[in-house]
N, C-alpha and C positions, 0 to 999 in steps of 0.2 A: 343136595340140600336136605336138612334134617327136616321134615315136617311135622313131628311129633309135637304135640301143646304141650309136653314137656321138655320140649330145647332149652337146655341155659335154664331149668328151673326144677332141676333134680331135685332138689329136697323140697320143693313141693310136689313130687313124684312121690318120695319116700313117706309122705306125710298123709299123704293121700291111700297108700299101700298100707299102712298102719291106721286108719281109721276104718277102711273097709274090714279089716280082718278082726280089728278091735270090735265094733261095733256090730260085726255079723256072727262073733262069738259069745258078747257083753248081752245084747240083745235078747237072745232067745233065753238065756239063762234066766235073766231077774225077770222077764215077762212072761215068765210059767209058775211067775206068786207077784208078781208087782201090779199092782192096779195104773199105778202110771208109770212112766217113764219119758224122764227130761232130758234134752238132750243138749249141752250147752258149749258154743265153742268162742273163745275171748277171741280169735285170731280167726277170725271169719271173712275175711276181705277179699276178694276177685281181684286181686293189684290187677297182676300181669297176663288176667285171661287171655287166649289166643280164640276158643273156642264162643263162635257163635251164640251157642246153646250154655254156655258158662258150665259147661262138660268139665272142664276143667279147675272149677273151684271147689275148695273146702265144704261148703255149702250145700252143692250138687251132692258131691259124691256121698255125702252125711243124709241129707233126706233123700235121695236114691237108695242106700241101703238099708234107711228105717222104713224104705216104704217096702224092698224086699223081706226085712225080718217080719214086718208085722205081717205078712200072706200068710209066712210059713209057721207064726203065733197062732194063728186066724184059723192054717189048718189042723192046728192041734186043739183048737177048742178055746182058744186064749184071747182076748181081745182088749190090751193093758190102750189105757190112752197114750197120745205120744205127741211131745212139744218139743219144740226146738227153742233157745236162742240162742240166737247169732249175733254177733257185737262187732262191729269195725268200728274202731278209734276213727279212723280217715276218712270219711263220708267222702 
């Protein structure tokens, strides 16, 4: 049996794999001259979480990585503000 919180939900694997890399790239760049940085995702939703910890949504893994880019902001001197929003249609 697959355990993986991404069984049967690959392309929210895939999606997840491109906003980390996106956003751990995107990040440090405009916030070494950006005073803010917004961070906005229309498809924000936890459908099919497995994970407890909702380890496994859009969401997580987005203010998980902005909380890592802003350290490595932080150790360079830089300290941009940073917002999220998040929007699910499907309350």
């Amino acid at each position: 049996m697959n355990t993986s919180p991404y069984a049967d939900r690959e392309q929210t694997s895939v999606k997840h794999e491109a906003l980390r890399r996106y956003l751990s790239a995107a990040v440090p760049i405009v916030g070494s001259w950006a005073e803010d940085i917004v961070y906005v995702d229309c498809l924000a939703g936890p459908w099919s979480h497995v994970s407890e910890g909702l380890e496994d949504t859009s969401f997580d893994v987005a203010i998980r990585t902005l909380r890592n880019t802003r350290s490595f902001l932080a150790a360079r001197g830089k300290n941009p503000s940073m917002r999220c929003l998040l929007i699910e249609n499907n309350p």
